[in-house]
TORPA-4810 file (N, C-alpha, C, O; in nm, 3 decimals):
<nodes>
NODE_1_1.427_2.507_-1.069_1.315_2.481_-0.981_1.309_2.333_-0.946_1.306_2.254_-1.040_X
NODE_2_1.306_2.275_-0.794_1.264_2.186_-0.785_1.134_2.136_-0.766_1.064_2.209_-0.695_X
NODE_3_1.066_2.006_-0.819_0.967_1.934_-0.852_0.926_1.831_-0.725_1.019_1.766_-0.679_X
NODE_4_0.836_1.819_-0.685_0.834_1.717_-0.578_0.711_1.584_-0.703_0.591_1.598_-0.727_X
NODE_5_0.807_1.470_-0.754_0.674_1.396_-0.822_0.602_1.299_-0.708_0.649_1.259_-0.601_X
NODE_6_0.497_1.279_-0.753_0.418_1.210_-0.695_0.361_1.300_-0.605_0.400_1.416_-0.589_X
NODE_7_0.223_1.219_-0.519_0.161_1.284_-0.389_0.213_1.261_-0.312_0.318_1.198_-0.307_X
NODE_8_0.119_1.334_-0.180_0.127_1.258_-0.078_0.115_1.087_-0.021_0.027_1.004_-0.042_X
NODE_9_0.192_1.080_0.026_0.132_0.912_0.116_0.038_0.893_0.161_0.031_0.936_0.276_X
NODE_10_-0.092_0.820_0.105_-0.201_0.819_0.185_-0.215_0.676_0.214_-0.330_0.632_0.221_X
NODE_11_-0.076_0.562_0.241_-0.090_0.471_0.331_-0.040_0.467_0.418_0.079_0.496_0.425_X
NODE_12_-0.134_0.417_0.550_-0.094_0.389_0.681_-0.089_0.230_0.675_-0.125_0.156_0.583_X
NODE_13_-0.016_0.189_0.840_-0.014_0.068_0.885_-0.170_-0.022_0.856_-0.198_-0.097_0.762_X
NODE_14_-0.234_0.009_0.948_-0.363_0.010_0.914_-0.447_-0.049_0.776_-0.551_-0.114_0.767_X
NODE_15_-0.366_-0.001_0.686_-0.413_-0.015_0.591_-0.332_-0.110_0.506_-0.395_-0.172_0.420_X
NODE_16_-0.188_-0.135_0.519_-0.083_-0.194_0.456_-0.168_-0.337_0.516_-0.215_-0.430_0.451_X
NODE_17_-0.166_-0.317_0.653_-0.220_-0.497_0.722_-0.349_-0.540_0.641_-0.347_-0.652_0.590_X
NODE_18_-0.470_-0.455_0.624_-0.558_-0.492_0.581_-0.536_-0.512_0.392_-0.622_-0.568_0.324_X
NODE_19_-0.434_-0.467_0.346_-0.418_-0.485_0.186_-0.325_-0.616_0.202_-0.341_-0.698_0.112_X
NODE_20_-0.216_-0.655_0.316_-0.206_-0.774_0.306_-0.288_-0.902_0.344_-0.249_-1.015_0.317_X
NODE_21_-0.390_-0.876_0.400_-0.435_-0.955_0.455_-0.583_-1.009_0.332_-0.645_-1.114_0.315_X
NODE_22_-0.587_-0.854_0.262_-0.646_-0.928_0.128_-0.625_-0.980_0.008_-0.688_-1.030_-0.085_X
NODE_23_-0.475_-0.944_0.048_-0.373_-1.021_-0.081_-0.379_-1.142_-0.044_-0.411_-1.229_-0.125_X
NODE_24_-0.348_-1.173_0.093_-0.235_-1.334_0.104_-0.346_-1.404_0.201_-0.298_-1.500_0.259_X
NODE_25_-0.467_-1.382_0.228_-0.562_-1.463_0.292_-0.683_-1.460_0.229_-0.755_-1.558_0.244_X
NODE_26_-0.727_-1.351_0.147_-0.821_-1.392_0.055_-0.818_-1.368_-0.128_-0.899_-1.349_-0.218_X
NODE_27_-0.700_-1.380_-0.114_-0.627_-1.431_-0.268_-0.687_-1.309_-0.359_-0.704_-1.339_-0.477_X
NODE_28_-0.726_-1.162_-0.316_-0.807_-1.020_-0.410_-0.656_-1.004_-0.456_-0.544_-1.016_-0.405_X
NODE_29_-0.735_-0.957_-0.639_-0.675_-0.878_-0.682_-0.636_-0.717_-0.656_-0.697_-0.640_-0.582_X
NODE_30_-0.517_-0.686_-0.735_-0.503_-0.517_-0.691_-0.634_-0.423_-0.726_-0.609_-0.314_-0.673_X
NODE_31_-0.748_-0.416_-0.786_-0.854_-0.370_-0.815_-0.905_-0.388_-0.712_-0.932_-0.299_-0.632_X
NODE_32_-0.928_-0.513_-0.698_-1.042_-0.554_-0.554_-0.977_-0.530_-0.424_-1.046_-0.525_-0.323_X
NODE_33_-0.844_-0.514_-0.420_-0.822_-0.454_-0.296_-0.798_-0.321_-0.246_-0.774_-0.278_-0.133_X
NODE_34_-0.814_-0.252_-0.383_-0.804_-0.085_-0.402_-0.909_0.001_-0.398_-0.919_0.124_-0.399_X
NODE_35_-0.998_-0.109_-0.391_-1.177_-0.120_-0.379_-1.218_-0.122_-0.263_-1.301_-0.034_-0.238_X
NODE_36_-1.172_-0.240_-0.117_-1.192_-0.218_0.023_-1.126_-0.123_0.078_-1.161_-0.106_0.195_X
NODE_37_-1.045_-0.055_0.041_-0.970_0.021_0.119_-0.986_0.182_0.106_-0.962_0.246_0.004_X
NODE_38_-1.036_0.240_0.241_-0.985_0.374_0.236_-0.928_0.467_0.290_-0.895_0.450_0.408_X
NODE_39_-0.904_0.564_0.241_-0.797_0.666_0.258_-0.813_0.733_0.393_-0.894_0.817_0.355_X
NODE_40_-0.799_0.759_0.517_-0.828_0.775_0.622_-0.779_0.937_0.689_-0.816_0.989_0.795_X
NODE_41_-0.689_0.987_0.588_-0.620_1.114_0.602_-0.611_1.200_0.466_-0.643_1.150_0.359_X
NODE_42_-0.565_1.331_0.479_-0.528_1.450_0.403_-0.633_1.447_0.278_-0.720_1.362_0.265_X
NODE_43_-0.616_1.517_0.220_-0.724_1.548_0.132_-0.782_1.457_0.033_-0.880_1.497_-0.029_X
NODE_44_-0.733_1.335_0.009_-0.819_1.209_-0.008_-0.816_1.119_0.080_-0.758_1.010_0.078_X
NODE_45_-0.919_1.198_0.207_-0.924_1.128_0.311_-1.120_1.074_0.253_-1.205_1.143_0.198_X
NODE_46_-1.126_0.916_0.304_-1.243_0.898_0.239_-1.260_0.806_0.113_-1.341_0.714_0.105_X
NODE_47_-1.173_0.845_0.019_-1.141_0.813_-0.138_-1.080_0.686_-0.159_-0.970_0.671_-0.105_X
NODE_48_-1.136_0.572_-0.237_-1.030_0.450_-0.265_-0.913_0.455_-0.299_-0.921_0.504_-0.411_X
NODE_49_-0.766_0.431_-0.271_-0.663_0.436_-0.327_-0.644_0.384_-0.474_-0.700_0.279_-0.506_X
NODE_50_-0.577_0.446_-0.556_-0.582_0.327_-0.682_-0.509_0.208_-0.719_-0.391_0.207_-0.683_X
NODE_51_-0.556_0.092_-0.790_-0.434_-0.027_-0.772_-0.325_-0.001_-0.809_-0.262_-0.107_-0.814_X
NODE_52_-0.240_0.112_-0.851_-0.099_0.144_-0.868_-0.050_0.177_-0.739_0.060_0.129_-0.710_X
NODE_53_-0.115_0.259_-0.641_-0.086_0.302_-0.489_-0.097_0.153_-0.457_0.006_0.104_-0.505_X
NODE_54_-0.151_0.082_-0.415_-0.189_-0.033_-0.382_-0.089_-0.152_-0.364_-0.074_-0.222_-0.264_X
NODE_55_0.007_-0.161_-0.544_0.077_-0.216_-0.572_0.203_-0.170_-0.543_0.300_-0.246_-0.538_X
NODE_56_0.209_-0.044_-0.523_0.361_0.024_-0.451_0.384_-0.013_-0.334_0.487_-0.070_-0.300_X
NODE_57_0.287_0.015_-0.258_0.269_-0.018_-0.114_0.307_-0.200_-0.092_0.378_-0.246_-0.003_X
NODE_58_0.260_-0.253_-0.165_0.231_-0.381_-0.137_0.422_-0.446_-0.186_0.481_-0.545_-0.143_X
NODE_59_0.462_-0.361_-0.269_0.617_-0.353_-0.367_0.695_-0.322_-0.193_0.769_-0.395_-0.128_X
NODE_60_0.670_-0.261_-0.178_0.782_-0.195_-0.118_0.792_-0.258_0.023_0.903_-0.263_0.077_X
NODE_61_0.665_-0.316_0.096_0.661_-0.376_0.227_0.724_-0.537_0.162_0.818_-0.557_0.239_X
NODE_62_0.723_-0.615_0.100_0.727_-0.735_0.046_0.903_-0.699_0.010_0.985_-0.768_0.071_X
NODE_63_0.938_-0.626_-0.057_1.131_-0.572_-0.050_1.181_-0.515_0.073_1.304_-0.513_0.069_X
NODE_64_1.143_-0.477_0.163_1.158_-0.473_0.329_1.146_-0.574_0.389_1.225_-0.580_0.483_X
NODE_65_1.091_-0.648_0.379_1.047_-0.806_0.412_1.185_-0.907_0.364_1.255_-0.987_0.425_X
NODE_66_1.180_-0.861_0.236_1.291_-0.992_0.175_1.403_-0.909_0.239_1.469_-0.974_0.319_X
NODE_67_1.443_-0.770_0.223_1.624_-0.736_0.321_1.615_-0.760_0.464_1.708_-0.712_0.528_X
NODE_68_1.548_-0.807_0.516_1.529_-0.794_0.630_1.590_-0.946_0.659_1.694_-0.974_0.718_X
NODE_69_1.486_-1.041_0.596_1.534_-1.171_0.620_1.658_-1.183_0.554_1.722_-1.259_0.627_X
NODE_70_1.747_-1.144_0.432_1.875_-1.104_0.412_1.981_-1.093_0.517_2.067_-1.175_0.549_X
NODE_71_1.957_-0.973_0.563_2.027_-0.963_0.681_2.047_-1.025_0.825_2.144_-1.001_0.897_X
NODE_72_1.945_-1.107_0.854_1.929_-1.191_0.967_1.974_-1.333_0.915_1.945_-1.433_0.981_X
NODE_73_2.038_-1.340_0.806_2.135_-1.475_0.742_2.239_-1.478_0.803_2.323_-1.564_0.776_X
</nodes>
């Protein structure tokens, strides 16, 4: 049997801009920024994300960021 782990994705653009923009312009922690933000779709549509979603999201745009400038070397 296969397993699908984890949920769904409940980040959008939208929301990636506004979690960076409370990371790197008003210096919030992953709590406090898992705190402004909400879920805008599927069945935790409404619901704060938690700072582990938060910190993935924030992981994974910031390592897209660094290959990117990699490759344009």
């Amino acid at each position: 049997m296969n397993k699908t782990i984890g949920g769904a994705r409940v980040a959008d653009e939208a929301m990636l801009n506004m979690a960076l923009h409370l990371r790197d312009v008003e210096k919030l922690c992953l709590r406090d920024i898992a705190s402004r933000l909400v879920i805008t779709t599927g069945a935790k549509k409404g619901q704060h994300p938690s700072a582990p979603t938060v910190m993935r999201m924030l992981r994974d745009h910031d390592e897209q960021v660094a290959a990117a400038e990699l490759e344009s070397r």
